[in-house]
C-alpha positions as CSV (number, residue, x, y, z in Angstrom):
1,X,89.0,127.9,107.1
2,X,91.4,125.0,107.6
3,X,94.5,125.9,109.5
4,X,97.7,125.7,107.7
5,X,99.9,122.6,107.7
6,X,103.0,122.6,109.4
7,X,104.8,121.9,106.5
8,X,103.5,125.2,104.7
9,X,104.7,126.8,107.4
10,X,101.8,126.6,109.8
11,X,102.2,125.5,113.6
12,X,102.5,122.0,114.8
13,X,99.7,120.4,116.0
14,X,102.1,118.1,118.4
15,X,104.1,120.2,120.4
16,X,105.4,117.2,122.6
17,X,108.6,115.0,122.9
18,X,108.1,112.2,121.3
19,X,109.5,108.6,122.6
20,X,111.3,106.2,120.6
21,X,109.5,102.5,120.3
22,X,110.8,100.9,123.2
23,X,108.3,100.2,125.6
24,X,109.7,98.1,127.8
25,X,113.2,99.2,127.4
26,X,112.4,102.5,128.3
27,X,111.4,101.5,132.1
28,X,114.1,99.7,132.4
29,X,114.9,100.7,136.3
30,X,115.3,99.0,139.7
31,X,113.7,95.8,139.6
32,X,115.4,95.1,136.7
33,X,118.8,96.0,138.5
34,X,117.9,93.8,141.7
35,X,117.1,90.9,139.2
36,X,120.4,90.8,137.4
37,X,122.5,91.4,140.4
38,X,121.2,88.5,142.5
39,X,122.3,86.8,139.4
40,X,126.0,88.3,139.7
41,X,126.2,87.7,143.2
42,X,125.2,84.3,143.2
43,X,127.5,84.0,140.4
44,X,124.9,81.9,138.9
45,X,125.4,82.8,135.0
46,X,124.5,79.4,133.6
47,X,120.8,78.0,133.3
48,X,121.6,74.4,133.8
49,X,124.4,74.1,136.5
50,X,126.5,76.3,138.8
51,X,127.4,77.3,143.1
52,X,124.4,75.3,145.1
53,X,121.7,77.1,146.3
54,X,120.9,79.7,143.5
55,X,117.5,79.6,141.4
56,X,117.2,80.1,137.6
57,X,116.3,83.3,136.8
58,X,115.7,81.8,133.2
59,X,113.5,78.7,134.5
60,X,111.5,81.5,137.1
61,X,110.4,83.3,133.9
62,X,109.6,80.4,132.1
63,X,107.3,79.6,134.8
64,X,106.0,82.5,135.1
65,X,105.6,83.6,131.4
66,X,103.9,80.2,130.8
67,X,101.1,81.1,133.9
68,X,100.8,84.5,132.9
69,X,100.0,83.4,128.9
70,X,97.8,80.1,129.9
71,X,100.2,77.8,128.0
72,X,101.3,74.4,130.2
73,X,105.1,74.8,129.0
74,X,107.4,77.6,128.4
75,X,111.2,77.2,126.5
76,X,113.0,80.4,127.3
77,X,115.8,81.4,124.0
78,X,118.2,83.2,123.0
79,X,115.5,85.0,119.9
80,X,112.3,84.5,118.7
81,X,114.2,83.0,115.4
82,X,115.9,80.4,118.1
83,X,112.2,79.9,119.1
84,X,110.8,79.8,115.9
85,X,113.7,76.9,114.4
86,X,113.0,75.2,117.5
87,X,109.4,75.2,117.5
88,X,108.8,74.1,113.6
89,X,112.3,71.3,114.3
90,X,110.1,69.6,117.9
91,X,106.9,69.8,115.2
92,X,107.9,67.8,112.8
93,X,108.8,70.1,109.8
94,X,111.5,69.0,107.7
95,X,112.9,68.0,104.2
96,X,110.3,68.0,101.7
97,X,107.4,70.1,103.3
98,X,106.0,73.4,102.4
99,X,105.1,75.6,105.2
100,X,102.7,78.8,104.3
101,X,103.7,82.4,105.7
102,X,102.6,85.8,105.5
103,X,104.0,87.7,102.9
104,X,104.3,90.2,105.2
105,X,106.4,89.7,108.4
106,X,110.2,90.1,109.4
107,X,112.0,87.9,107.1
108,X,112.9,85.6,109.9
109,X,109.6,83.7,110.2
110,X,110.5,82.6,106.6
111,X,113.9,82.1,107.0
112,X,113.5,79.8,109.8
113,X,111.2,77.4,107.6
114,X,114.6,77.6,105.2
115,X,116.6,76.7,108.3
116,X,114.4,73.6,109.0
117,X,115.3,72.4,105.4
118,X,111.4,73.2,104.7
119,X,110.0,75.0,101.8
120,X,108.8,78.0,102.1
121,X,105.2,79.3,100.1
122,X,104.4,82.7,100.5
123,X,100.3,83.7,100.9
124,X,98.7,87.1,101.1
125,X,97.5,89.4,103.7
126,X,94.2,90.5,104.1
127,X,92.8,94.1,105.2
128,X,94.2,93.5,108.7
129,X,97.7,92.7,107.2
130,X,97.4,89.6,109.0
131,X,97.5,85.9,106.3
132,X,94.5,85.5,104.2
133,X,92.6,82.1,105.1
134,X,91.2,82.2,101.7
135,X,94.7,82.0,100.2
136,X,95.7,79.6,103.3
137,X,93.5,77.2,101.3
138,X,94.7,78.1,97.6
139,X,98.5,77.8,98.6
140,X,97.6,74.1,100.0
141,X,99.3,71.4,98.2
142,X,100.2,67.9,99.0
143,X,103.4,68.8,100.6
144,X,102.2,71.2,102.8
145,X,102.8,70.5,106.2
146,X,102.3,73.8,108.0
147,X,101.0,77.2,108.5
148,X,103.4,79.9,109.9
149,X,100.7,82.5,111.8
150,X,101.9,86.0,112.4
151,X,100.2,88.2,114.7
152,X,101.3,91.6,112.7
153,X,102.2,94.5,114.5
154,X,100.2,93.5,117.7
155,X,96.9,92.0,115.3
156,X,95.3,89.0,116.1
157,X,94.8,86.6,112.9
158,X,91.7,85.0,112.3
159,X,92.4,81.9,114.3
160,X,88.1,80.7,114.4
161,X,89.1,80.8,110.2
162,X,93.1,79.6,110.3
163,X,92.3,76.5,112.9
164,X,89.6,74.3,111.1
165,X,91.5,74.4,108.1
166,X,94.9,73.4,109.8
167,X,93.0,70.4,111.4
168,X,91.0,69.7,108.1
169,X,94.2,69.4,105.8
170,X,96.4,68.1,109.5
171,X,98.5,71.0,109.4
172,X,101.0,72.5,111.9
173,X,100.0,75.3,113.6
174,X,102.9,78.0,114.7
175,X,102.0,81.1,115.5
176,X,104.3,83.8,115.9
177,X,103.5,86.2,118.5
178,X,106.9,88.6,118.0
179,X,105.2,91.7,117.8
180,X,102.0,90.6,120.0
181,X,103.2,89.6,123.4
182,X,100.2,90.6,125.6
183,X,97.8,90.3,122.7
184,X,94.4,88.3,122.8
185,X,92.2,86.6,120.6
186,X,88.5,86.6,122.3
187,X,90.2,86.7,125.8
188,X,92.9,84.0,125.0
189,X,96.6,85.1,124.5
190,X,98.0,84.2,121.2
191,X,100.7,82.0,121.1
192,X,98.3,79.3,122.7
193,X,96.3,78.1,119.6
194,X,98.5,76.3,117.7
195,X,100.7,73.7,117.9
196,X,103.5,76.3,119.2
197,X,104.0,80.1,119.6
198,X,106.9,81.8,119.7
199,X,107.7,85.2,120.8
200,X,110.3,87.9,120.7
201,X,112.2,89.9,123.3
202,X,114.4,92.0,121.3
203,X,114.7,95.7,122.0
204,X,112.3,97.0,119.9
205,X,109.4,94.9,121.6
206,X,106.7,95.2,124.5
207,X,109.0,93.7,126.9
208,X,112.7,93.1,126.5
209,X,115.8,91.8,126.9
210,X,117.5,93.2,124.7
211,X,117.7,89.8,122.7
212,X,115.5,86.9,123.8
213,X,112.7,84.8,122.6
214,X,110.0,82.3,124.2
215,X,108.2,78.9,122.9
216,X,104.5,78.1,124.4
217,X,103.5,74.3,123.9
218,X,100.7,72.6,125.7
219,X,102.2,69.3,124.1
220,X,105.1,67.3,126.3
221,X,106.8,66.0,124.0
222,X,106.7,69.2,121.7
223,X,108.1,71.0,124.6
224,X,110.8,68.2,125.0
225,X,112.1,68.3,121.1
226,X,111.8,72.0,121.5
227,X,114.3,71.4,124.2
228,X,116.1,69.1,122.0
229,X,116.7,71.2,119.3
230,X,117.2,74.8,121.5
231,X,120.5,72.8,123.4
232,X,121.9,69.9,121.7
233,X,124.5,69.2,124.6
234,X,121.5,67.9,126.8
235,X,121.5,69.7,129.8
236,X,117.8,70.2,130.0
237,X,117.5,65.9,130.3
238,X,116.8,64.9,133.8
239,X,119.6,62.4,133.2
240,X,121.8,64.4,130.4
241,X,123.6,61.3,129.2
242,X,120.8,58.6,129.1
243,X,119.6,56.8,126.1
244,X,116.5,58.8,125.0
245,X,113.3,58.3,126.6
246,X,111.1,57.9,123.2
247,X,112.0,57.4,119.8
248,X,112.4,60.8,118.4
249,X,113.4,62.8,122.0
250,X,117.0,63.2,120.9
251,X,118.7,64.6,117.9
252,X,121.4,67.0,116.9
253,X,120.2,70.6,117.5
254,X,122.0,73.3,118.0
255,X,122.7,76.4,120.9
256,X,119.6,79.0,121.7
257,X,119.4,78.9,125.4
258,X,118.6,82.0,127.0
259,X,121.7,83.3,129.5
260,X,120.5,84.2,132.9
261,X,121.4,87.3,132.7
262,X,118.6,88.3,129.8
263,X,116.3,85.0,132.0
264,X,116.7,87.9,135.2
265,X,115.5,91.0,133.2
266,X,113.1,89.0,131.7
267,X,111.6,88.0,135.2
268,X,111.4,92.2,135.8
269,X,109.9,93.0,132.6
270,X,107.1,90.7,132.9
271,X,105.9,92.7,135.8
272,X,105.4,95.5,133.6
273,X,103.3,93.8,130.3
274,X,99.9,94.4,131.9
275,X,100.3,98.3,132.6
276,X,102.2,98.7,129.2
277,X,99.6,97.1,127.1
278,X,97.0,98.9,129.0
279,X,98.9,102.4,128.2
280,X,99.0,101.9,124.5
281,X,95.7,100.2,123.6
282,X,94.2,103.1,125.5
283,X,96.0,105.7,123.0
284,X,95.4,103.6,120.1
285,X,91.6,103.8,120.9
286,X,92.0,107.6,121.6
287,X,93.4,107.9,118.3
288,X,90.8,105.5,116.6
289,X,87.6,107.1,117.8
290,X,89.3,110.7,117.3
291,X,89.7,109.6,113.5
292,X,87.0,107.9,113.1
293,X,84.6,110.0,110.7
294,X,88.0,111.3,109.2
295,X,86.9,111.3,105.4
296,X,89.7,109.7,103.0
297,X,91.1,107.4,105.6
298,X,90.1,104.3,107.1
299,X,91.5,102.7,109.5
300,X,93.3,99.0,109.8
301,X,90.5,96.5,111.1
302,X,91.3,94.1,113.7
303,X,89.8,90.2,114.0
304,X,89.5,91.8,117.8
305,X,90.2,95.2,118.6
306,X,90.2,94.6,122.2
307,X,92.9,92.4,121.8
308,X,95.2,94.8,119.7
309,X,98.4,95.2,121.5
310,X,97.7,99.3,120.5
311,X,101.7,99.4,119.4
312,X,100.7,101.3,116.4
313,X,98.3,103.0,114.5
314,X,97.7,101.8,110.8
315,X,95.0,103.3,108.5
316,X,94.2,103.3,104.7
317,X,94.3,106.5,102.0
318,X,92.5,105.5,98.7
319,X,95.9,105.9,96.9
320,X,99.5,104.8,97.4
321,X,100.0,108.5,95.5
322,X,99.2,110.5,98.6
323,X,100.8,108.0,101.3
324,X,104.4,109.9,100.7
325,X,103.0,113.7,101.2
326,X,100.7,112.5,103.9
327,X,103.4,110.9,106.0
328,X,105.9,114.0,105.6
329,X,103.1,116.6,106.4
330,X,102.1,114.4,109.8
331,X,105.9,114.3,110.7
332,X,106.3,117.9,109.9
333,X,103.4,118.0,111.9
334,X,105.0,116.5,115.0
335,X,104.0,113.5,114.3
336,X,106.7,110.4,113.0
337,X,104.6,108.4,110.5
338,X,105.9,106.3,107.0
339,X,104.3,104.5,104.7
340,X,105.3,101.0,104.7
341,X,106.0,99.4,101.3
342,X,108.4,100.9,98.5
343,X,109.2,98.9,96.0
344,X,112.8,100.7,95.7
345,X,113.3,100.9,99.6
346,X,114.4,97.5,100.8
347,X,112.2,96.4,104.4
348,X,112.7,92.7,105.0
349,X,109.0,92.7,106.4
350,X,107.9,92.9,102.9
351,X,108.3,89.4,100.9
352,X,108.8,91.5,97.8
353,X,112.2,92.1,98.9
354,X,113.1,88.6,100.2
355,X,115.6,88.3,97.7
356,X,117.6,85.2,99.0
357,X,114.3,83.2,98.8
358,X,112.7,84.9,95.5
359,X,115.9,84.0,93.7
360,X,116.4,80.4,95.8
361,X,119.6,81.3,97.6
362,X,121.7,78.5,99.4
363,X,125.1,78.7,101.2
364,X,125.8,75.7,98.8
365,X,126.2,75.2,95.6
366,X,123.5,72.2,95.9
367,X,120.1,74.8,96.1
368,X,118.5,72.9,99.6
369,X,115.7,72.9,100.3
370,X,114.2,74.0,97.1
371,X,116.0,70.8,95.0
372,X,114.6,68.1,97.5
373,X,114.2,64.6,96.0
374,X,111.6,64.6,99.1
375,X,109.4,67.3,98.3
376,X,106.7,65.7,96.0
377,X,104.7,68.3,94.9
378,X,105.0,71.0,92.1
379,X,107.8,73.2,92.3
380,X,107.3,76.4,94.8
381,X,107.6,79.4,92.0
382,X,108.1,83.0,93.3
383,X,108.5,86.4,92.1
384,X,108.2,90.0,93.4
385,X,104.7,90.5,92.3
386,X,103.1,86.8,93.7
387,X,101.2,88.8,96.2
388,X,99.4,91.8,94.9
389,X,96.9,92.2,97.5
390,X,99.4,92.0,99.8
391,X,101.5,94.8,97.9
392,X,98.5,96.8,97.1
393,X,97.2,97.2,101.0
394,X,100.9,97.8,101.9
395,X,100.9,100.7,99.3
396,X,98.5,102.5,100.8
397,X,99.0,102.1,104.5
398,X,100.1,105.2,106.8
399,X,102.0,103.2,110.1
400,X,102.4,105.4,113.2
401,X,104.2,104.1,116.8
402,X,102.8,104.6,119.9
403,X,105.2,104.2,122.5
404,X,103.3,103.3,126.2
405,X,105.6,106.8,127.3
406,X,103.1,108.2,125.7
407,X,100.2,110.9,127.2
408,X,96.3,110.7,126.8
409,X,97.5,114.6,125.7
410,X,100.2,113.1,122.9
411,X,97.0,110.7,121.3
412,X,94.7,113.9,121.5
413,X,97.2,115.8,119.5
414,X,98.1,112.6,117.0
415,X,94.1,113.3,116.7
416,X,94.6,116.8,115.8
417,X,97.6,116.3,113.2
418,X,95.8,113.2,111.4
419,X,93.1,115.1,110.9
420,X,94.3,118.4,110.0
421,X,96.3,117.0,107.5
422,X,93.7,114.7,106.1
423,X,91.4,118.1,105.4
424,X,94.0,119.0,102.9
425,X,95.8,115.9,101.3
426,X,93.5,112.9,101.7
């Protein structure tokens, strides 16, 4: 006889505090303190000049984020949408061009092609929520100029499927790595495939800064329009005020240098992505072979599960009907969990609800970059249902965080409540 579900009244199969998703916020301690106050007592608060005889604390990450990912340059910013603009801006990507993203990510990996005065066309996901290469090559038009990557809550895309059709067609390659930091694709880090990667250090992510992003580039002079773009004024220039090196070095940008205060915590967070990466891909894998002959779920594959980032747990029911009662009976159960896509509950990770670029928004009354005398190629059309895989997967997914504060004990019991619940309602 099954025992009774929590929400009937039964008891909990999780009887353990659970941690909010801040991994690397959550550890925030000492070294981080000794970071930022060298910075204060130096009084060295600017990256680029300031009193003689203080280092960077944003150029010692860079240099160290750059080693630890294998990448030959790192731009430290102020986000991963500051990375992101920068990164498509030093690639090339401009009035006239399509770029193809995920129809599911945070709205900012699309925005950003807006903000490059790019168009963007939205493709599906595939079973690992992660863009489709077979729709990569359907949404492929003449004015396609680049493919936008995401590595999905912590998922490696298929980059041996993605890369020979960017080089085939000469596409961009940007990958972004804002809810992967850490994360490999057959023992390479992402973000060092492409052309670019970008990453996040927001509060919400593996490491943090509270705010913060990162561009990887094994290209100089990528790097050095990055640079361009991320700080207009030229202070990065050996020689700020000379005439530009190479046609194309300078142009106007804007402001998304990192401060050295978020460059100091950064350099004391970094010491910590190995053993936080370790915690939670060790709980996801708990979890996964706990569940594993779990009838009426199936759980999110992965291009390579040793490469997960192990942030979360994401598995399938056979109906978006039982996603709603499943998620409150494992939360009733100790257990937060919430389906991911409702069509009446706006989530700008979910293109569906993109409305500024379904319905062509502008800040102008001229709609740029949609009505471009430069883009030669059909109009890009959208609409809520363009992506019905994509909708259809999201439907039916069940997303759970694991925070690294979590135990071996807390994944045992996430065992117990997934499949206690799943006797009765999958």
């Amino acid at each position: 006889m099954s025992e009774q579900l929590a929400i009937y009244g039964g008891p909990k199969a999780k009887t353990t505090e659970n941690f909010p998703m801040y991994p690397g916020g959550l550890e925030i301690g000492e070294e981080e303190k000794k970071e930022v106050m060298e910075v204060l007592d130096n009084k060295y608060l600017f990256r680029y000049y300031g009193p003689a005889g203080a280092e960077s604390k944003v150029k010692k990450f860079e240099q160290a984020f750059a080693k630890k990912m294998g990448s030959k340059y790192c731009l430290a910013t102020s986000s991963c949408t500051g990375a992101l603009l920068s990164a498509m801006t030093a690639c090339g990507i401009g009035p006239g061009d399509e770029v193809i993203v995920p129809g599911y990510t945070f709205f900012a990996s699309c925005a950003t092609i807006v903000g490059a005065k790019a168009i963007p066309v939205i493709a599906e996901v595939d079973e690992t929520l992660t863009i489709d290469p077979e729709d990569i090559k359907k949404k492929i038009t003449p004015s396609t100029k680049g493919i936008i990557c995401v590595h999905m809550r912590g998922v490696p895309c298929d980059m041996d499927r993605i890369l020979p059709i960017a080089k085939e067609h000469n596409l961009v390659v940007i990958e972004d790595c804002a809810q992967a930091c850490g994360v490999t694709y057959k023992g390479k880090c992402v973000g060092t495939f492409g052309d670019a990667g970008c990453f996040s250090f927001q509060y919400h992510k593996t490491i943090t800064a509270g705010e913060g992003g990162a561009v990887l580039c094994q290209d100089e002079r990528i790097y050095d329009r990055a640079c361009s773009y991320h700080d207009t004024a030229a202070c990065w220039r050996p020689d700020r005020f000379a005439e530009q090196r190479y046609e194309g070095e300078l142009f106007c940008g804007s402001n998304f240098r990192m401060g050295e205060l978020a460059g100091a915590v950064m350099c004391a967070q970094l010491n910590r992505l190995d053993y936080l990466n370790e915690a939670m891909r060790r709980h996801l894998a708990i979890i996964k072979e706990g569940i594993k002959d779990t009838k009426g779920i199936s759980v999110r594959p992965c291009n390579d599960a040793a490469g997960d980032a192990g942030i979360c747990l994401m598995f399938y029911l056979d109906s978006r009907e039982k996603v709603a009662p499943f998620a409150e009976a494992l939360t009733a159960e100790g257990v937060p969990a919430a389906g991911v896509f409702n069509a009446g509950i706006p989530d700008w990770h979910i293109y569906a609800h993109w409305k500024h670029v379904l319905n062509e928004k502008a800040p102008t009354a001229i709609k740029c970059p949609w009505d471009c005398p430069y883009h030669k190629a059909q109009p890009v059309k959208y609409a809520e249902d363009m992506c019905p895989n994509t909708l259809e997967y999201l439907g039916r997914v069940i997303h759970i965080d694991l925070p690294a504060q979590m135990t071996d004990e807390d994944a045992h019991m996430i065992v117990k409540a997934i499949n206690k619940v799943a006797e009765v309602l999958a």
